[in-house]
C-alpha positions in Angstrom: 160.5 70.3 147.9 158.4 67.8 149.3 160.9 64.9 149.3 161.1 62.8 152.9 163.8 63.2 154.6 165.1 63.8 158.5 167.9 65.3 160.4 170.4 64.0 162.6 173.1 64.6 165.0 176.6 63.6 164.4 179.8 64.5 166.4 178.2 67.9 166.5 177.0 68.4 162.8 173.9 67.7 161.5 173.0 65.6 158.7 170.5 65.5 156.3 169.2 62.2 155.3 166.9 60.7 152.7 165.8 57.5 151.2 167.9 55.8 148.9 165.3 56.2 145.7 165.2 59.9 146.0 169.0 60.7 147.5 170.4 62.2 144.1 167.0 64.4 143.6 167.6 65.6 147.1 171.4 66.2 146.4 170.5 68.6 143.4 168.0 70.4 145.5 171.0 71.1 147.8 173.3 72.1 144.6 170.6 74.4 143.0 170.2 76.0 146.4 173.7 76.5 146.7 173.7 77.9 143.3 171.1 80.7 143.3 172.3 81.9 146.4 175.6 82.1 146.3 176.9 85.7 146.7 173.3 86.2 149.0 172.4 88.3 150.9 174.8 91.2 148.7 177.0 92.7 150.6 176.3 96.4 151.1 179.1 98.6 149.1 180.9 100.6 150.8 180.0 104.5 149.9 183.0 107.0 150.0 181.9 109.9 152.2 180.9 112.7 150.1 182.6 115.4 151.6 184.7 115.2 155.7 183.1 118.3 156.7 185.6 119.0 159.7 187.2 122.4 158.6 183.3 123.8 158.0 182.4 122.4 161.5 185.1 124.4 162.9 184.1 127.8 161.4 180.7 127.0 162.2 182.1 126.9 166.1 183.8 130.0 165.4 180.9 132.0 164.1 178.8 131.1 166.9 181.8 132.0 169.5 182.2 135.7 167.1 178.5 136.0 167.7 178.5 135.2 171.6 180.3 137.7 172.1 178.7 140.0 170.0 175.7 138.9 171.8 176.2 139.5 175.7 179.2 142.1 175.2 176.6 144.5 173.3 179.7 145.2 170.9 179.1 147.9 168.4 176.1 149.8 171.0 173.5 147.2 169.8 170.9 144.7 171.5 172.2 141.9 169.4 169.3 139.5 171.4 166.2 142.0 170.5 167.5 142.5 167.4 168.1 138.8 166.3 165.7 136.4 168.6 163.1 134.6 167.1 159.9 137.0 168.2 156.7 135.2 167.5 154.9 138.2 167.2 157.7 140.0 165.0 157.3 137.0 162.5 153.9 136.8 161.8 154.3 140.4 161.2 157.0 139.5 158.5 160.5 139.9 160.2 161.4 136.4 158.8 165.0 136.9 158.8 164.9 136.4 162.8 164.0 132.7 161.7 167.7 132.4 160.3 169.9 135.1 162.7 167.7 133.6 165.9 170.1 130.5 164.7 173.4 132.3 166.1 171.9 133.6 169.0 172.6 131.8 172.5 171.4 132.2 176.3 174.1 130.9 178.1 177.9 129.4 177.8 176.3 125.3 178.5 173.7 126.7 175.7 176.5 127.7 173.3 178.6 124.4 174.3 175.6 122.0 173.4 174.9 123.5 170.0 178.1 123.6 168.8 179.3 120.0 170.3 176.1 118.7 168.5 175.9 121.0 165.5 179.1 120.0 164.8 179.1 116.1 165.1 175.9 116.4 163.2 177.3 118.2 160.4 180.3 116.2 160.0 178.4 113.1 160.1 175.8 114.3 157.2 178.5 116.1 155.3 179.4 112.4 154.3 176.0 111.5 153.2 174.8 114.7 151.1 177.9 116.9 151.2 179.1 119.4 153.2 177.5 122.3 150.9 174.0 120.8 151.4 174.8 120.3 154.8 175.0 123.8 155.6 172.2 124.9 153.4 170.4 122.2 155.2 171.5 123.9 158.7 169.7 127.0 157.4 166.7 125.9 156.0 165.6 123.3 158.7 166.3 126.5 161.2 164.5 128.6 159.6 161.4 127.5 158.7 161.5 125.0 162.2 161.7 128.9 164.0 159.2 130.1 161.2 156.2 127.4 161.7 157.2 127.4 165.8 156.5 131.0 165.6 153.1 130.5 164.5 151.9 127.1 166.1 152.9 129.3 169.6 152.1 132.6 171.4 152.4 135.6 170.1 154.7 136.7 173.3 156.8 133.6 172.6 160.8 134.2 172.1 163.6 131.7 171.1 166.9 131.5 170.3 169.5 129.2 169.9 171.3 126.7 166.6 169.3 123.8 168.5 166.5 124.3 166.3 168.9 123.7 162.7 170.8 121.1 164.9 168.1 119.1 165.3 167.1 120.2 161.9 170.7 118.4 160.7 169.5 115.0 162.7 166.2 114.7 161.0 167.9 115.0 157.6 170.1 112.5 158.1 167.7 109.7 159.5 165.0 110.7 156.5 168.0 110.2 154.3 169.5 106.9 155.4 166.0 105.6 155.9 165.3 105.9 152.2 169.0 104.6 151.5 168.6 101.2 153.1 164.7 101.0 151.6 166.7 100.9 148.3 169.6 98.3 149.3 166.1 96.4 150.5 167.2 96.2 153.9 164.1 94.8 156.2 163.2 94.6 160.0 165.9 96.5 162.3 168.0 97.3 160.2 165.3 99.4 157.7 164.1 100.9 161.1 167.2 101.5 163.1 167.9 105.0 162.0 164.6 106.0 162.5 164.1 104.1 166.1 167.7 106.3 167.2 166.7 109.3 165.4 163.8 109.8 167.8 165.7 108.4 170.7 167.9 111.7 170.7 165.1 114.0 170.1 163.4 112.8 172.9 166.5 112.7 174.8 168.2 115.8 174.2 165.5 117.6 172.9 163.8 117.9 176.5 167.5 118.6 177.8 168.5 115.6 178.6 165.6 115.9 181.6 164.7 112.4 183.2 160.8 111.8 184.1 161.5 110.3 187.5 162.3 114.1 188.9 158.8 115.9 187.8 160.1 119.1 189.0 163.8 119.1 187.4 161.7 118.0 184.4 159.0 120.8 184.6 162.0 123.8 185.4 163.9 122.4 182.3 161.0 122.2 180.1 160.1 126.3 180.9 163.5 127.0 179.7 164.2 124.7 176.5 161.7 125.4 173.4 160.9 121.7 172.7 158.4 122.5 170.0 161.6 124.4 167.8 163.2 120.7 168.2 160.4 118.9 167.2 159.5 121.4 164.2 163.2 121.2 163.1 163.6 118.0 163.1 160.3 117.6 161.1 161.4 120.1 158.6 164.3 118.2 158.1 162.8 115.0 158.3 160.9 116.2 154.9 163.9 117.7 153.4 166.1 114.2 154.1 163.3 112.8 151.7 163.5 115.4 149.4 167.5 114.9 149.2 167.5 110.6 148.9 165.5 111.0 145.8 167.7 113.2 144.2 170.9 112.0 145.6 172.9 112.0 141.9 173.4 115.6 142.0 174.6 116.0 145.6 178.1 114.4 144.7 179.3 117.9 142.9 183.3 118.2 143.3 185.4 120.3 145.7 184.8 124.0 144.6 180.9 123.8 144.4 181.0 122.3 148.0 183.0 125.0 149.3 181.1 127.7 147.4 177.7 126.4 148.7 179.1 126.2 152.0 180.4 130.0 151.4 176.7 131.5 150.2 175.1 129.7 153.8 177.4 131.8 155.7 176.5 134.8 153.6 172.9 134.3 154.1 173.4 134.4 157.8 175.4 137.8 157.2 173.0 138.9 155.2 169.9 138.0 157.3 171.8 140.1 160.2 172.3 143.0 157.9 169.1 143.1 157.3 168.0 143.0 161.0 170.5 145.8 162.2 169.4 148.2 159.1 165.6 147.2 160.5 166.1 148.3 164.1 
């Protein structure tokens, strides 16, 4: 405010001081400040979680266990990989349902592990920011059309399968949507940035499959086998979608027996995508 003053030391304080003929102006600064920022900065309120999302993330481990074995046990005579992988070439030529069943597909038992130890803590966590109906739609949607746009943006001859693609898919949905939530509390710095900075931290970490740079050729044998490009596309897709979601947050708190009935119509797209696939062959 202009008025002269200095600071000292004093038995480990510090004091303000001022002249005598402008102490009492100097005083009421102090008072006013105290004033108009008292309660300041707010303190961020404490959201309850809109749904727990546990039980769904343990029937979402079970489908993909059902499916494993459906997979490499060739139950029922069929060649549940050819039928359900994500074929570049069998996209572009309109098989888009392999975008979604491609999603319960898996290579190996670590493969199956990883997508259902992330899928699952991914799901639970975003279950509590958009519900765990949304959630799963979510799952489906980032899969999808991340397998979808991979399909084309690669070879023709290229094949994929695995959840990573909607797990990753999950992550990018929740860091779009927290980013815009602390844009409207008016967070700045670090903390606006922070989901953001962590979100790409695990896509670049286990996106590539956890490989580290300082082995080139661990790095180059893991990279043949792990389809970076579905993680990247996923997370994209759902990067767009988490925006999507933030600005139309009202409606996602919906009570119990929508949740579960959204959450009920994903797993009967998957069915349904499969059906579709198997009446195909």
């Amino acid at each position: 405010m202009g008025l002269p003053h200095g600071i000292l030391e004093n038995g480990g304080a510090y004091v303000v001081v001022t002249r005598v003929e402008v102490a009492q102006q100097a005083r009421d600064e102090i008072e006013r400040y105290d004033r108009e920022n008292q309660n300041w900065p707010p303190r961020e309120r404490l959201v309850a979680p809109i749904s727990q999302g546990i039980h769904a993330a343990i029937v979402y481990g079970g489908i993909m266990i059902l499916m494993y074995q459906l997979q490499h046990g060739r139950l029922y005579g069929l060649d549940w990989s050819a039928l359900g992988r994500a074929d570049a070439a069998d996209i572009r030529a309109g098989e888009w349902w392999r975008g979604v069943t491609a999603l319960s597909l898996h290579l190996d038992l670590p493969h199956l592990a990883g997508n259902i130890l992330f899928g699952a803590a991914f799901s639970v966590i975003l279950s509590h920011s958009i519900g765990v109906g949304a959630t799963w739609w979510a799952f489906l949607a980032t899969g999808a059309l991340g397998n979808v746009v991979n399909a084309w943006t690669q070879d023709a001859s290229h094949r994929s399968m695995g959840a990573s693609t909607a797990v990753f898919g999950l992550l990018g949905v929740q860091v779009a949507f927290e980013w815009m939530r602390r844009h409207e509390l008016r967070y700045r710095g670090w903390r606006r940035w922070a989901p953001v900075v962590m979100g790409l931290g695990l896509l670049g970490w286990l996106g590539t499959g956890g490989a580290s740079i300082d082995d080139p050729q661990a790095l180059n044998g893991t990279l043949q086998r792990v389809d970076v490009m579905a993680h990247v596309w996923g997370f994209a897709v759902g990067a767009a979608i988490g925006l999507v979601l933030a600005r139309g947050r009202a409606w996602l708190r919906v009570g119990t027996k929508t949740q579960v009935a959204l959450t009920v119509s994903a797993a009967l797209v998957l069915a349904s995508a499969w059906a579709i696939a198997i009446l195909r062959r």
